[in-house]
C-alpha positions in Angstrom: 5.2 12.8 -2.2 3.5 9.7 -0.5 1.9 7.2 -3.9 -0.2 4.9 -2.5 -1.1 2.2 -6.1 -4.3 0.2 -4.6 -6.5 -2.5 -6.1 -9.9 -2.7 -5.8 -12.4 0.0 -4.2 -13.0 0.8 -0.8 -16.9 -0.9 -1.0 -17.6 -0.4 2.4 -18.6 3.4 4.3 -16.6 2.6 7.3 -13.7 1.8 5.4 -13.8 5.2 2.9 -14.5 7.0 6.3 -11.3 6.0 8.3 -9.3 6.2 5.3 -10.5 9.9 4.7 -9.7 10.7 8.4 -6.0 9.6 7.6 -5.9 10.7 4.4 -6.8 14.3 5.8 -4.5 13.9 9.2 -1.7 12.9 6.9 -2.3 16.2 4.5 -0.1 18.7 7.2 3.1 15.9 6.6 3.3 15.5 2.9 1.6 15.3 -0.1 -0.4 12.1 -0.6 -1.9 10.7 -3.9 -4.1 7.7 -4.0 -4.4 5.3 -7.5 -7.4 3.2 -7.3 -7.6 0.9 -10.0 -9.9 -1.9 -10.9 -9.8 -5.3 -9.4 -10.2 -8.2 -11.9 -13.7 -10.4 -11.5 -13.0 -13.9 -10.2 -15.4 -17.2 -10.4 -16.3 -18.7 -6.8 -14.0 -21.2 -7.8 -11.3 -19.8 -10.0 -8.9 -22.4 -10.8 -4.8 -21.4 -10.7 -4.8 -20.1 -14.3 -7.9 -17.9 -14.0 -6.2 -16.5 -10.6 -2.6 -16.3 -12.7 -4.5 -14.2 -15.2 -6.2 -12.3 -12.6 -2.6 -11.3 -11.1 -1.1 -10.7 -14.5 -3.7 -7.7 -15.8 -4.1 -6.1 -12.4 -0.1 -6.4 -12.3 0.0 -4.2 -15.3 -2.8 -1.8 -14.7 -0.2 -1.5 -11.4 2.7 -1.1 -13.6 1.4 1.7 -15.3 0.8 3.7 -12.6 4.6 3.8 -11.5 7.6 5.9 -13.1 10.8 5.0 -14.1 12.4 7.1 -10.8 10.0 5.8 -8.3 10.7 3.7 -5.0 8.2 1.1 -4.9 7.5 -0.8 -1.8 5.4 -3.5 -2.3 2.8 -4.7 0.7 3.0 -8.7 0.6 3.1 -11.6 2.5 7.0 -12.0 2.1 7.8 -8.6 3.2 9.5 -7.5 6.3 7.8 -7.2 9.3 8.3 -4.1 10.9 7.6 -2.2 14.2 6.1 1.3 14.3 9.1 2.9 15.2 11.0 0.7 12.6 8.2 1.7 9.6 8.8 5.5 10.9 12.7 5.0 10.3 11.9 3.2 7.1 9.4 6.0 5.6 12.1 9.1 7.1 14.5 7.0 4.7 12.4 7.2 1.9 10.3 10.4 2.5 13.8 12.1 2.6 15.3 10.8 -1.0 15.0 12.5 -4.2 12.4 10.3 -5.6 8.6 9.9 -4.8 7.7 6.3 -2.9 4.9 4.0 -4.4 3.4 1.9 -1.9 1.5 -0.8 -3.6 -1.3 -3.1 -2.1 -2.7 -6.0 -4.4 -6.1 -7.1 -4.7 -7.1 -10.2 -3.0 -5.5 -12.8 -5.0 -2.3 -10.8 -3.9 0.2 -9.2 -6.8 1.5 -10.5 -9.8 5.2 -11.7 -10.2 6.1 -8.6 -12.3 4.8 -6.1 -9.1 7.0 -7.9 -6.5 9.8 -8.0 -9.8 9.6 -4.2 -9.5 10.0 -3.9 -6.1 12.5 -2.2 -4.6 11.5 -3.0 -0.8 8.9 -5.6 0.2 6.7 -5.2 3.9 4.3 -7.1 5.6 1.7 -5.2 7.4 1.2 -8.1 9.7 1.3 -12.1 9.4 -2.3 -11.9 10.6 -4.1 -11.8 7.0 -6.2 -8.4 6.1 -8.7 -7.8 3.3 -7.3 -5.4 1.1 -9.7 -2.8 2.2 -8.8 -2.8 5.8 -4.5 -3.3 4.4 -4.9 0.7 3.2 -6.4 1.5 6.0 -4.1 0.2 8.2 -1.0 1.6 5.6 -2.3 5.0 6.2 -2.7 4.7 10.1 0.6 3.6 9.9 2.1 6.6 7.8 0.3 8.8 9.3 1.5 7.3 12.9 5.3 7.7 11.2 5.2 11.1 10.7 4.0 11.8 14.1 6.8 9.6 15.7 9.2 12.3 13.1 7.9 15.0 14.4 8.5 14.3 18.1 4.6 14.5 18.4 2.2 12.5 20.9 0.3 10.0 18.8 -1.8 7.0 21.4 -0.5 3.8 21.6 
């Protein structure tokens, strides 16, 4: 099974849409559950405290969402940058082992030190910078592109 722990709601309809179309697509490769949990309220101007806090409690809202036995893979900044046929060798790796994966996506201030701690791989969707809204979007295009690559089946490119 396919975890994906994300901060913050999908606000906007064309956002929810796309991510129910690969949500759905994704369904005939593997089970696929989706954690949505609250993103903390930040000033206009938060100073480096308030944005520490901020990090810290959605960090452990995110840390009770994952099991002992899990394989976390944390989306950030200083993950590796990887390829679509690189990510599909990556998830066959851990779609294959006898644990469940966790994907993780922070909230806009990014996730805290004791998320990235957890880690046991960290990727980078990009080094372009995406709202978190449009990251899970793009995390499921990309899983759902994997399994297609697996499966020896046409996908566009």
């Amino acid at each position: 099974m396919i975890h994906i722990i994300a901060v913050g709601k999908l606000k906007e309809a064309h956002f929810r849409q796309a991510a129910r179309e690969y949500e759905k697509r994704l369904g005939r490769f593997s089970m696929l559950k989706i954690t949505e949990l609250m993103d903390e309220r930040e000033p206009d101007k938060p100073s480096k405290l308030l944005e520490d806090k901020a990090r810290q409690a959605e960090g452990e809202r995110i840390l009770k969402n994952i099991r002992s036995g899990d394989r976390v893979v944390s989306l950030c900044v200083e993950g590796d940058q990887e390829d679509s046929l690189a990510f599909s060798r990556r998830v066959k790796r851990l779609y294959e082992a006898p644990t469940d994966t966790v994907f993780v996506i922070g909230g806009s201030l990014g996730l805290s030190e004791a998320v990235l701690a957890r880690a046991d791989e960290k990727l980078s969707l990009s080094a372009l910078t995406f709202p978190h809204q449009l990251a899970r979007v793009v995390l499921l295009e990309q899983l759902y592109r994997a399994f297609k690559i697996m499966a020896n089946e046409r996908y566009h490119k």
